[in-house]
N, C-alpha and C positions, 0 to 999 in steps of 0.2 A: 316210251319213246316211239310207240307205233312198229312197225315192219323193221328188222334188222336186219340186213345181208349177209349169207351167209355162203363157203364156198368151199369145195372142195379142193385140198390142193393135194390129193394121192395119200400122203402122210398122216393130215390130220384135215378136221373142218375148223375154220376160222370164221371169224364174224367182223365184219366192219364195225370201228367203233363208230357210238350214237354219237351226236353234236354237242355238245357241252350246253345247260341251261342257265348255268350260273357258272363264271370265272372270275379272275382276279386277285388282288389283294387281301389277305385276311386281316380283320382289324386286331390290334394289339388285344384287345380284351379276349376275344377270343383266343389268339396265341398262347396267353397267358393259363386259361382255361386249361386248353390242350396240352399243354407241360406239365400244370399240375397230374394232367390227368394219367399223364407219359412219366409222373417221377422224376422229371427232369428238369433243369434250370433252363428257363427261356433261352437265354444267349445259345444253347445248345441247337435250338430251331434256325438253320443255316437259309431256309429257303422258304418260303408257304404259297402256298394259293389255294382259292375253291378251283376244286375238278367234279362238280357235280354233273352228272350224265343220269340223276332219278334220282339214288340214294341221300344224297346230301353231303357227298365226300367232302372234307378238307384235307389236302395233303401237307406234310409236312418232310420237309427235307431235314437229315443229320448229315456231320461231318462223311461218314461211313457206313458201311455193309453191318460191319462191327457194332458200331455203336448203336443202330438200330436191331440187333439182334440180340445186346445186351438188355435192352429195356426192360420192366419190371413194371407194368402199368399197373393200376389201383383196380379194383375188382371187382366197381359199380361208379354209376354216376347218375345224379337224380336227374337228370333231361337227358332226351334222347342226344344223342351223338352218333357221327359216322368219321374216322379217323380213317387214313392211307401216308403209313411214314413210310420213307423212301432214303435207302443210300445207297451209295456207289460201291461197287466192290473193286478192287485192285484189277489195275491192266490184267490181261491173259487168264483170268478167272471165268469158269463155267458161264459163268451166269454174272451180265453188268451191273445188276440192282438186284438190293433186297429188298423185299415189299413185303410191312405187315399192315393188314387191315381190322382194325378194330369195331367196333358197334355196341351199341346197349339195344339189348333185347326188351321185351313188354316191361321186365323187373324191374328196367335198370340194370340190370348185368353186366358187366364189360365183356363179350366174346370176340374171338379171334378165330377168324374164316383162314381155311388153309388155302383158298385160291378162289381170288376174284375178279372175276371179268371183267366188270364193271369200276374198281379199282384200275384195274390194269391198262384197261384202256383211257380212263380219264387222265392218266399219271403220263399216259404213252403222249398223251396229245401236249399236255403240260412241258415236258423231255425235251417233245421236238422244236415245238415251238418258241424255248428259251436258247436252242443252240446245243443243249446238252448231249443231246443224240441226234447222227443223222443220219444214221442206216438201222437196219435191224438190230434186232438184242433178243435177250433172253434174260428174265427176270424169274428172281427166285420167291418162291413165297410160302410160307408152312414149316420154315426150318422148326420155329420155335414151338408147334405143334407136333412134334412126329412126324411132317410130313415132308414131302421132296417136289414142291408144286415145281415146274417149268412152264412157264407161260413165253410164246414165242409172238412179239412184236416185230412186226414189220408196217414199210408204209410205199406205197403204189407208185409211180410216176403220176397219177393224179393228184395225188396226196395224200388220198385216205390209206386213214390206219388200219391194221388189221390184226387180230387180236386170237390166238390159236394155241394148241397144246397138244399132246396126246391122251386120251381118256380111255379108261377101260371098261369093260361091261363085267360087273358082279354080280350080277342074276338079274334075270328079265322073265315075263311071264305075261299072263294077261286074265282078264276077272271077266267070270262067266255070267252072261245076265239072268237075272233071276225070273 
């Protein structure tokens, strides 16, 4: 996507989300695909669209926070894929959305990234632009990994989005030239 803006805001660094390359309506065939590939019965796909910003995201909306943290996804798929399901979590809850993002690796693999930018922000853009959210939020993502992601959405008086979290350093170093 070229140069991404990036900022400090004291707490944490944020990045402005990239511009969407592909959006819109997903077609039933691929919906379909995507259920299968989610274990789950079509009808259960409350919402879709592409939100690709590079990766090739399709996002997919469930009823709930729940229901997409119940999912059971299958554990390869012969073409590449890039999944972002999304549900809502209950008023007064930590965190508005749970977000898992899925991928097939060079194998085929189905893996599941415990926190993605690039998910998060296409999904953010998606959110606002249907109505669904229209201030900040805080989206959850890595439950069903072990992990505890908080990704902090926000979006400007201009309107760009901004895409943020806290990160910790687990060793750093630096390689000697030979």
């Amino acid at each position: 996507m070229g140069l991404i803006s990036v900022r400090n805001t004291g707490d944490s660094l944020v990045f402005a989300a990239p511009p969407l390359i592909r959006s819109g309506p997903v077609d039933e065939g691929k919906l379909i695909e995507v259920a299968k590939i989610l274990r789950i019965n079509r009808e259960m796909i409350v919402d879709a669209q592409w939100v690709d910003n590079g990766p090739g995201w399709v996002a997919v909306m469930l009823a709930s926070a729940e229901a997409v943290l119940r999912l059971e996804p299958v554990r390869s798929h012969h073409q590449r894929i890039d999944i972002g399901v999304v549900g809502a979590h209950d008023p007064g809850a930590e965190a508005a959305f749970e977000i898992r993002a899925l991928f097939s690796d060079h194998h085929g693999n189905l893996v599941e990234d415990p926190v993605t930018g690039s998910l998060n922000a296409s999904v953010a853009q998606w959110l606002f632009s249907t109505g669904r959210v229209d201030n900040a939020y805080v989206a959850a993502q890595g439950t069903r990994v072990g992990r505890d992601g908080r990704i902090l959405i926000d979006r400007d008086e201009t309107g760009q989005i901004w895409v943020g979290g806290q990160t910790r350093t687990m060793f750093s170093g630096q390689t000697e030239a030979w």
